[in-house]
C-alpha positions as CSV (number, residue, x, y, z in Angstrom):
1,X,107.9,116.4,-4.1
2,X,108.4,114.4,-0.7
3,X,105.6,111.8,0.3
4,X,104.8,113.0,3.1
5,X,102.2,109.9,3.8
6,X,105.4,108.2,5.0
7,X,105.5,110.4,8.1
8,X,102.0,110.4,8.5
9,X,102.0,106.3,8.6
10,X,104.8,106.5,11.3
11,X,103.1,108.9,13.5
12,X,99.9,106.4,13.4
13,X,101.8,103.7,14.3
14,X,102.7,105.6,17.0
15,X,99.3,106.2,18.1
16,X,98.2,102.5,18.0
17,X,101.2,101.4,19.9
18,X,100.8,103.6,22.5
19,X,104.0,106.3,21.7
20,X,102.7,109.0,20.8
21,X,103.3,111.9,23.0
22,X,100.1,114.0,23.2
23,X,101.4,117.3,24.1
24,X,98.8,118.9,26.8
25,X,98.7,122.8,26.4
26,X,98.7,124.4,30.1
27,X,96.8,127.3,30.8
28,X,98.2,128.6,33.9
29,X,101.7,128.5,35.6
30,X,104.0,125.9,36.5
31,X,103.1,124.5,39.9
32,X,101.5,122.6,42.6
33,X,97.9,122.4,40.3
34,X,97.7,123.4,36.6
35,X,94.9,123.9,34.1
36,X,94.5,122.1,31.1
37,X,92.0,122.6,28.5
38,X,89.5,124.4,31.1
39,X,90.3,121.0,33.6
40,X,92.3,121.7,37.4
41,X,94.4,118.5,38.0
42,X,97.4,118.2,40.0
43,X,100.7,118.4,38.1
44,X,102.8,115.2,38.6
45,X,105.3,115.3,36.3
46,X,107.2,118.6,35.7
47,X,110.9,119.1,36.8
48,X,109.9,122.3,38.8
49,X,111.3,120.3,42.0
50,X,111.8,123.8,44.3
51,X,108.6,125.7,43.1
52,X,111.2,128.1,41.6
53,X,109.1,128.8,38.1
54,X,106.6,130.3,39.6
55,X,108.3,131.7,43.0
56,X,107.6,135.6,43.6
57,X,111.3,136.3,44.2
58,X,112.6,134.8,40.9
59,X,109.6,136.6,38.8
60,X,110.7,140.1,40.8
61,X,114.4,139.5,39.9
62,X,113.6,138.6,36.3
63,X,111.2,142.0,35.9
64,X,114.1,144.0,37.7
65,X,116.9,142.7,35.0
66,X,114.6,143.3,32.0
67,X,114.1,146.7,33.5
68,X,117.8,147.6,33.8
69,X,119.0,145.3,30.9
70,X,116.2,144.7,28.6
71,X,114.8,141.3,27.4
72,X,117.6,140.6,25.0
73,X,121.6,140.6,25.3
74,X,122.2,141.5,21.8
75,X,124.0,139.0,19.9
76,X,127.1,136.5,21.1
77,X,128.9,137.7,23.8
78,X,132.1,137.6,21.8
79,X,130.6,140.0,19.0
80,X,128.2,142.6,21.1
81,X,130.0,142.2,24.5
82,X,128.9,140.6,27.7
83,X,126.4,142.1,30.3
84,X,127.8,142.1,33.8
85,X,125.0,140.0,35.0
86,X,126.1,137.0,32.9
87,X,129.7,137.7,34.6
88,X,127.8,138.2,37.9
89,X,125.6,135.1,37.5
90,X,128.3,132.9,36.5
91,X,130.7,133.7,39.9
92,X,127.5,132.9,41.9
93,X,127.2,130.1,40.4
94,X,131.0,129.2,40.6
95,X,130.7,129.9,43.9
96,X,127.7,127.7,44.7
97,X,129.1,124.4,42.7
98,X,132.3,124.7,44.5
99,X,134.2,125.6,41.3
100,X,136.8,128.0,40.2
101,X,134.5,129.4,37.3
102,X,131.7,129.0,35.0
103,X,129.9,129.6,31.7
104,X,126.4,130.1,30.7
105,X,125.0,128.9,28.3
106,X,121.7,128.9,26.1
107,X,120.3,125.3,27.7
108,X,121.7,121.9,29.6
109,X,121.5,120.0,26.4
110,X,124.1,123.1,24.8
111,X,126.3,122.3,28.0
112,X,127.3,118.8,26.7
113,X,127.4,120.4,23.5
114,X,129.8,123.1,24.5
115,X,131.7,121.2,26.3
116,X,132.8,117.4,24.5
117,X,133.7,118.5,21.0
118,X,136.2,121.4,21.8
119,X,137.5,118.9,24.1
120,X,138.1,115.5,22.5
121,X,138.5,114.1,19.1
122,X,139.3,111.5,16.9
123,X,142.0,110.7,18.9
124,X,140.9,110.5,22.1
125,X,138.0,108.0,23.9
126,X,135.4,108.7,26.1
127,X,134.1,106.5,28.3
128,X,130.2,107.0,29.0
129,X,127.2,105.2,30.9
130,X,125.1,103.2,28.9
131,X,122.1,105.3,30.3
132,X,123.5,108.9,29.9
133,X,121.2,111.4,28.8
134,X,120.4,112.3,25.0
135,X,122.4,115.3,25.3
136,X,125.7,113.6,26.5
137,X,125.3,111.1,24.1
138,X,124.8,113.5,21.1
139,X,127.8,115.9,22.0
140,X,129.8,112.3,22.8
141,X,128.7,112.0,18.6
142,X,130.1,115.5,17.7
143,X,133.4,115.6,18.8
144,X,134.3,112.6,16.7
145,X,135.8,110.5,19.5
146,X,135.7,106.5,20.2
147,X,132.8,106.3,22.5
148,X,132.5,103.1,24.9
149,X,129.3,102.7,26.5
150,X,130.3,100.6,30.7
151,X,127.2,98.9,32.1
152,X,124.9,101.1,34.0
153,X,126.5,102.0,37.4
154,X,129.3,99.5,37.2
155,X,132.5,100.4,38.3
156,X,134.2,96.9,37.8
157,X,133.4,97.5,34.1
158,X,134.4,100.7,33.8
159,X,137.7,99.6,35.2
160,X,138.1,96.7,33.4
161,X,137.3,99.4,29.9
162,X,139.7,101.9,31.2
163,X,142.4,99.4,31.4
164,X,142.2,98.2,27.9
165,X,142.3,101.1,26.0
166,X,144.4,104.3,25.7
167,X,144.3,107.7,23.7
168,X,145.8,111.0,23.6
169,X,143.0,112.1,26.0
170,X,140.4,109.9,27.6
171,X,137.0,111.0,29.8
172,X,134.6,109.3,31.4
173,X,131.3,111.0,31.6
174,X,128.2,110.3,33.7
175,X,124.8,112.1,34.8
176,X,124.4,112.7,38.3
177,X,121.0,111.8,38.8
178,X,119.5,109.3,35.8
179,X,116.3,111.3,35.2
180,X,114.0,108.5,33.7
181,X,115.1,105.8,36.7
182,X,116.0,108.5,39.4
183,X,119.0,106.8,40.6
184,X,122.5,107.9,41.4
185,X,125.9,108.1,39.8
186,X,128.8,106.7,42.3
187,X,130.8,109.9,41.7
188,X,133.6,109.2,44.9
189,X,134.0,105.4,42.7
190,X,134.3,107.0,39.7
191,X,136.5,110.1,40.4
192,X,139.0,107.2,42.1
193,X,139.2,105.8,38.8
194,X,140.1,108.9,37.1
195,X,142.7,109.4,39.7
196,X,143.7,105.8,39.0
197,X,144.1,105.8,35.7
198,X,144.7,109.4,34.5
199,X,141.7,109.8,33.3
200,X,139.1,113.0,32.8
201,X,135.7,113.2,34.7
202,X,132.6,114.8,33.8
203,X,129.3,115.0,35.3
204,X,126.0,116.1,34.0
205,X,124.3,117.8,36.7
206,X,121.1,118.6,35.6
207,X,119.3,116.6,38.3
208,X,121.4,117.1,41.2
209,X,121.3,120.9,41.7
210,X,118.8,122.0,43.9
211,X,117.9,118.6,45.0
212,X,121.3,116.8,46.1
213,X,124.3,118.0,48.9
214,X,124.0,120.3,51.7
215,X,121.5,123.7,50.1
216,X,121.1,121.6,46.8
217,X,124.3,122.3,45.6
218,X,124.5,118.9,43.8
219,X,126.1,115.6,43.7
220,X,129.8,116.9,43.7
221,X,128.6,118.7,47.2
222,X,127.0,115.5,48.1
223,X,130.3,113.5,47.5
224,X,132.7,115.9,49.1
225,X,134.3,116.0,46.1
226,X,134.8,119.9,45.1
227,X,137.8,120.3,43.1
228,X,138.1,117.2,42.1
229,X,135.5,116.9,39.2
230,X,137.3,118.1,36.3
231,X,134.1,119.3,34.5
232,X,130.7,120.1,36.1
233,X,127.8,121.1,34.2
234,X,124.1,121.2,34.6
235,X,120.6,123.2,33.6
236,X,119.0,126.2,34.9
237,X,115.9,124.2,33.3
238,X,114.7,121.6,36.1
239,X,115.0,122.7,40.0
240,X,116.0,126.5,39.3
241,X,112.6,126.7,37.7
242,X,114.1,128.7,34.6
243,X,116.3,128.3,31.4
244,X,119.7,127.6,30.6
245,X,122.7,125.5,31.2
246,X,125.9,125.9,32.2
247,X,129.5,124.7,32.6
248,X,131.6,124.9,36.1
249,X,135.3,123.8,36.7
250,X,139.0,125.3,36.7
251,X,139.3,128.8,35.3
252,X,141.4,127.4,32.5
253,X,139.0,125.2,31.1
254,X,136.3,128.3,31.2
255,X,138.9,130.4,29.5
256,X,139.7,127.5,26.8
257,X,135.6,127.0,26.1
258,X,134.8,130.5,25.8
259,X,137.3,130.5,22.9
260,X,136.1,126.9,21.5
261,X,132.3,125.9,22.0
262,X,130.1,126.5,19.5
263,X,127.5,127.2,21.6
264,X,128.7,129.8,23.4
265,X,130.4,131.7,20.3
266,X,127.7,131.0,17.6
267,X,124.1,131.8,19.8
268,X,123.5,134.1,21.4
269,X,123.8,134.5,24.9
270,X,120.7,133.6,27.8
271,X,118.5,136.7,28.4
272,X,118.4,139.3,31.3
273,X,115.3,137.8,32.9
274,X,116.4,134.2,32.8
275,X,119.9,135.2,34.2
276,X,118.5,137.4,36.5
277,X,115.7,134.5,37.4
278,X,119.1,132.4,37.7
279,X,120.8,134.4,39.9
280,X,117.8,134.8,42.4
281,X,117.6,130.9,42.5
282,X,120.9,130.6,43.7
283,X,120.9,133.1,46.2
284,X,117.8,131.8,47.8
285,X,119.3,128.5,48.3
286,X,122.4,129.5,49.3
287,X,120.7,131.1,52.2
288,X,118.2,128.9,53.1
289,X,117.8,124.5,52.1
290,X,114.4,124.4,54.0
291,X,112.8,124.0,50.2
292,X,115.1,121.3,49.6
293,X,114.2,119.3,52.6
294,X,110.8,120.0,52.1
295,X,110.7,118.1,48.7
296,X,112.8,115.1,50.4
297,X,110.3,115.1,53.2
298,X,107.6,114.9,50.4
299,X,109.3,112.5,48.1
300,X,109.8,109.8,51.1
301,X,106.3,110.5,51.8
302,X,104.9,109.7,48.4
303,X,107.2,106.8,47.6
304,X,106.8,104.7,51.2
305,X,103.1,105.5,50.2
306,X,103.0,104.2,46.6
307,X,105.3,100.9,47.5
308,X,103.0,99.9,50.4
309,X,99.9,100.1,48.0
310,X,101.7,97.7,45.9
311,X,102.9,99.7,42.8
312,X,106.7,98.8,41.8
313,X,108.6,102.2,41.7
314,X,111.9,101.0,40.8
315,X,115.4,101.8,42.4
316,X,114.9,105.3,42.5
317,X,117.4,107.3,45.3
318,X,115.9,110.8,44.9
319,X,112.3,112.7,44.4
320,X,112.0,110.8,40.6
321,X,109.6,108.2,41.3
322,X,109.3,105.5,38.5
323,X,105.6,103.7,38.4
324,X,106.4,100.9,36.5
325,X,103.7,99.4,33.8
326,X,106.4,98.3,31.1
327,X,104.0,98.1,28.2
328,X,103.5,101.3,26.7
329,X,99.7,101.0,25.8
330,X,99.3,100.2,29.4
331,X,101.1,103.5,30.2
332,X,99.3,105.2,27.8
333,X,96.4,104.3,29.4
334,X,97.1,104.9,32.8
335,X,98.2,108.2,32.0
336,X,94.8,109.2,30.6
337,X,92.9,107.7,33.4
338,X,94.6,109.6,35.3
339,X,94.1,113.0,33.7
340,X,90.6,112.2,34.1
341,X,90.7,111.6,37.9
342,X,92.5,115.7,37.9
343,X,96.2,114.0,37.4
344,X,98.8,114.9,35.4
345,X,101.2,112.4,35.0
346,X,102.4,111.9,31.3
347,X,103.7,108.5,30.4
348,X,106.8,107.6,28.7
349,X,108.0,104.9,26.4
350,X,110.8,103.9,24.0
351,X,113.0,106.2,22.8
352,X,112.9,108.0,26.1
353,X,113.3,104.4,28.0
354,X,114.2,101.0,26.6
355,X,111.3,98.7,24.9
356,X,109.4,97.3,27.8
357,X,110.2,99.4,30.3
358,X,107.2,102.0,30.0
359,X,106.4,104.4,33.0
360,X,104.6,106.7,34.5
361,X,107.3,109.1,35.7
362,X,106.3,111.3,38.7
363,X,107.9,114.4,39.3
364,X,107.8,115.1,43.6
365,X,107.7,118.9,44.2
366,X,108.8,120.7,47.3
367,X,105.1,123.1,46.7
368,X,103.1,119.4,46.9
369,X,101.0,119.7,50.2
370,X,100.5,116.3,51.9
371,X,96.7,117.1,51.1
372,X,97.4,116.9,47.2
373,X,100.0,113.9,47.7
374,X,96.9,111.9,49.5
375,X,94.6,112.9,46.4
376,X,97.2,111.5,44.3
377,X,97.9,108.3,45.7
378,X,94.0,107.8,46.2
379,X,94.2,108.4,42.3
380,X,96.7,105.8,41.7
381,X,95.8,103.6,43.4
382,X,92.1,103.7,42.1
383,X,93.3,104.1,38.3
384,X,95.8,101.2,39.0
385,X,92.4,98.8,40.3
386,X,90.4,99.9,37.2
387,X,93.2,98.6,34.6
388,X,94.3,95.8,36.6
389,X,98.1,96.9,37.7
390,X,97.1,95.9,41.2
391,X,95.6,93.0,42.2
């Protein structure tokens, strides 16, 4: 039988070192405020960047689609058909990114998923940023290829990597937006290189919709560059307010993954309500961006705020503000001195970031009144006195 006291050692060395993620149970809805155990306190740190998880015309279009379609689709789409508001969804969503077509799938993390392994092999290399997201990294892992990590950022090296190797098929693959420092991929630099060099391009989305480019439509948008991004993917997860992921680019590549990803023939497909939820999100940014300048207007607020106060936020270019404390007992702390001023602001430490670089990451929300953002920094500000962070 296993010893399961080997586990239970490692999770309390967890605890005393300050990574161990204690999982708060909310009592109420995604949004400006939340309660937690019985306590109000202002939520800081969910991706919910629009408001969209709890926005009256995403909750109407979800109840409508279960009413017409149900609450499940069946099975794969390959085996039990597909419902015509996946097909309708996924034009939208074409449509929005700029793209020729696109698959849903079940979650951003299946994008990646669905996406590297049909695509490369053993044979081929793919180049990827030494911060990339878990998700790119693991379906980097599946598909068997030589992976080759270039220096956060750094063109020059990317180059200088591209140059010395060749493969049957080569990629390079970024995030948009890097969700623990909040910083931003230099697409134009990168997509020259492709260009350049022959070389396939893919970028993870995930933080760029609904928050970068003219209407959120994302960092290809913000770039100029539609139709030049060979693949484009992203989540329905962080400023749709919902669940799911999904794939955009040329209608061959669509065709060739809906043949090829596991993901999309082995699971089944995302439900009526999310799609429908999905669908709604799109259309309400494609008709109006006043939610998307509200959260910049909120996230310049907050960050001029928190740097004048004296905290170091980091580098960040969008509404992902890094507070960094660097030890992760110190974060730890923070975080629950926080929670007991009515904040919640989880912290985050290695494997999420690198040893030493612990954080409270804060999550800036379009739905954040200036009222709430004052309360906050009042918090941080106090907390950050009590442990001394500021002097």
């Amino acid at each position: 039988m296993f010893d399961w006291k080997v586990l239970s050692d490692e999770l309390e060395e967890l605890k005393k070192t300050g990574l161990y993620t204690n999982i708060r149970t909310l009592e109420s809805p995604q949004g400006e405020w939340l309660t937690i155990s019985g306590k109000k306190v202002l939520n800081l740190c969910s991706n919910n960047y629009l408001g969209f998880a709890d926005d009256q015309r995403l909750k109407k279009a979800a109840m409508e689609a279960i009413e017409k379609w149900g609450v499940g689709p069946g099975a794969v789409r390959t085996i039990a058909g597909t419902l015509s508001i996946h097909e309708e969804t996924e034009k939208a969503l074409a449509d929005f990114k700029g793209a020729e077509a696109a698959m849903l799938v079940q979650s951003g993390f299946n994008a990646n998923q669905a996406v590297i392994p049909p695509l490369f092999s053993k044979e081929d290399v793919i180049f990827s940023d030494e911060l990339n997201h878990a998700s790119i990294i693991d379906g980097c892992r599946l598909s068997g290829a030589q992976i080759i990590r270039w220096n956060h950022l750094d063109l020059d090296d990317l180059e200088n990597k591209i140059k010395t190797n060749s493969a049957r098929r080569r990629l390079i693959v970024t995030d948009g937006v890097f969700s623990m420092d909040g910083d931003v991929a230099p697409l134009d630099g990168i997509v020259k290189l492709g260009e350049k060099y022959g070389v396939m391009v893919m970028v993870d989305d995930a933080h760029g919709e609904g928050v970068l480019g003219p209407h959120g439509k994302g960092i290809v948008a913000q770039f100029k560059l539609e139709g030049k991004i060979d693949i484009d993917i992203g989540t329905m997860s962080k400023a749709f307010g919902v669940v799911g992921g999904y794939v955009a680019g040329n209608k061959v590549l669509i065709d060739y993954l809906k043949q090829k990803a596991r993901p999309f023939l082995f699971s089944s497909a995302p439900t009526p309500p999310d799609v429908g939820a999905v669908l709604a999100a799109v259309q309400v940014l494609a008709q109006s961006d006043d939610l998307v300048k509200k959260l910049w207007d909120n996230s310049k607020y907050f960050k001029d705020h928190m740097k004048s106060i004296g905290f170091d936020i980091g580098h960040s270019q969008t509404p992902i503000t890094p507070v960094m404390l660097y030890d992760a007992q110190v974060a730890s702390n923070f975080s629950k001195k926080l929670f007991e001023e009515g904040i919640f602001a989880q912290s985050i430490g290695y494997p999420t970031v690198q040893k030493g670089k612990a954080r409270i990451r804060v999550m800036i929300s379009a739905v954040h009144t200036k009222k709430s953002l004052d309360f906050a920094l009042e918090k941080f500000e106090k907390v950050g006195k009590t442990l001394g962070v500021l002097l």
